[in-house]
C-alpha positions in Angstrom: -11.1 -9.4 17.0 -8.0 -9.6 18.3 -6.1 -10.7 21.8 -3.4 -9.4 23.7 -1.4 -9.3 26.7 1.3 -8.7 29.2 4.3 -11.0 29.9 3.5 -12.8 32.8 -0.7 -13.4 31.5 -1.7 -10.6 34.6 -3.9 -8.3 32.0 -5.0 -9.5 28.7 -6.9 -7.5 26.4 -8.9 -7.6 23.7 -9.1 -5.2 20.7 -12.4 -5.1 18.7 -11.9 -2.3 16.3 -9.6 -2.3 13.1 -6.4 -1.8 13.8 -4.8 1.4 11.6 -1.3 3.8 11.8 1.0 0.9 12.1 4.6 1.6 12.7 7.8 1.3 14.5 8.1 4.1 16.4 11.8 4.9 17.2 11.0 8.0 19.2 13.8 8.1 22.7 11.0 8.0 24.6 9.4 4.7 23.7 13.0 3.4 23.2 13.3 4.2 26.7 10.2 3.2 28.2 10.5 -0.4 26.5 14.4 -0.9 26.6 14.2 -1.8 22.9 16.0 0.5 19.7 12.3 0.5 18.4 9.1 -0.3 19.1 5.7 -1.4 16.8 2.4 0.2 17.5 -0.6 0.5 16.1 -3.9 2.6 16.7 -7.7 1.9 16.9 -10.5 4.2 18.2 -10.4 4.9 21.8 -13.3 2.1 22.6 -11.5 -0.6 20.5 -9.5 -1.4 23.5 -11.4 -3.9 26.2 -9.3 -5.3 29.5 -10.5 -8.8 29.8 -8.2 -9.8 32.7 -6.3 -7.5 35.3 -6.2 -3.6 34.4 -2.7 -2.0 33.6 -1.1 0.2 35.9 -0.4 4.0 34.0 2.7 6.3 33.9 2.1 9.8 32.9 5.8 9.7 30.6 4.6 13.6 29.1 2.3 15.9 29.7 -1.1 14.7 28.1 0.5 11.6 27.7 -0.1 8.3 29.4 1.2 4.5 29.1 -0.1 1.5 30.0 1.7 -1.0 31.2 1.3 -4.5 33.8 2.4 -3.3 37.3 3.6 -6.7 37.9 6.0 -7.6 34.7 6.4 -4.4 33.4 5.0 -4.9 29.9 4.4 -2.2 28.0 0.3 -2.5 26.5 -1.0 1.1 25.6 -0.1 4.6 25.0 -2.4 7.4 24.9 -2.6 11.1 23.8 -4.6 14.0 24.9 -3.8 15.5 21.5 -5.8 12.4 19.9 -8.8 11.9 22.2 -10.5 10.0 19.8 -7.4 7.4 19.4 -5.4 5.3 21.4 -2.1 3.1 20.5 -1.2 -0.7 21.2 2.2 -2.5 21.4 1.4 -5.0 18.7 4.1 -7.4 19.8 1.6 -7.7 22.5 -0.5 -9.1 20.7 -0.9 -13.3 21.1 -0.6 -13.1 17.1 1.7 -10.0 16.1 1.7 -10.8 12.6 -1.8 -9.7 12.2 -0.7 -6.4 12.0 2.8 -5.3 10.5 4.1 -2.4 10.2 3.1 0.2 7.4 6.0 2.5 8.3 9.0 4.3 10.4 8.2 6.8 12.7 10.8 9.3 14.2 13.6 8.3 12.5 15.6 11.1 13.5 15.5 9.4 16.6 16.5 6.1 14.9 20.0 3.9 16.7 22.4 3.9 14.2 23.6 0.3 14.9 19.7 -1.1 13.9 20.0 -1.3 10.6 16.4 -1.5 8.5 16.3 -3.5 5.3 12.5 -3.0 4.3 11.7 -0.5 1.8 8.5 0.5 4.1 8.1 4.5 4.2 10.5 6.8 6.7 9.3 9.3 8.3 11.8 11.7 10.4 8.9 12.8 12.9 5.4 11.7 12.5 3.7 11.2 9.1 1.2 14.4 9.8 4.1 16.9 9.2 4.9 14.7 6.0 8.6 14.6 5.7 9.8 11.3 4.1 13.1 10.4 4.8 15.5 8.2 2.7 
């Protein structure tokens, strides 16, 4: 098991399924909705996500699409979509221990800030991995 939480310690969480689909995402809209060029998730099944203190406030960013996030700091914990009912995704620098689960790839990359520049050799994808195109 793992724990997690927002910035200022008003929701924790804890995650008791194994984590899988770890990336950094570097889709506009999770750039935007964190303020950061990209961000790492990863995915467990929908009930492998418990709040063990204060309960995250939700912004409907897309239709079908919701993120979590603390009301009071701003933290972004959870993103969920209706497309993948069986799945949800967690920030994993979130997590009180982030290197427990690293990234296993690039997401979006056509989305990707030119100015970041990525020096691991982890795979690129130029949308998601489903429609299979690997870039560079």
């Amino acid at each position: 098991m793992m724990q997690g939480g927002c910035f200022c310690g008003a929701v924790r969480y804890l995650v008791t399924e194994t984590p899988f689909n770890s990336t950094l995402c570097h889709c506009s809209m999770c750039r935007r909705a964190t303020g950061a060029p990209a961000v790492a998730w990863f995915s467990v099944k929908r009930g492998g996500l418990r709040y063990t203190m204060g309960k995250p406030a939700t912004y409907h960013s897309s239709p079908g699409i919701s993120r979590r996030f603390c009301a009071d700091c701003g933290t972004q914990l959870a993103f969920e979509d209706e497309r993948w009912p069986d799945e949800l995704d967690i920030t994993t620098a979130s997590l009180d221990d982030p290197e427990l689960v690293p990234p296993g790839d690039h997401t979006f990359m056509q989305s990707h800030v030119r100015w970041l520049q990525l020096a691991d050799t982890l795979p690129r994808y130029v949308r998601t991995r489903k429609e299979g195109t690997l870039q560079g």
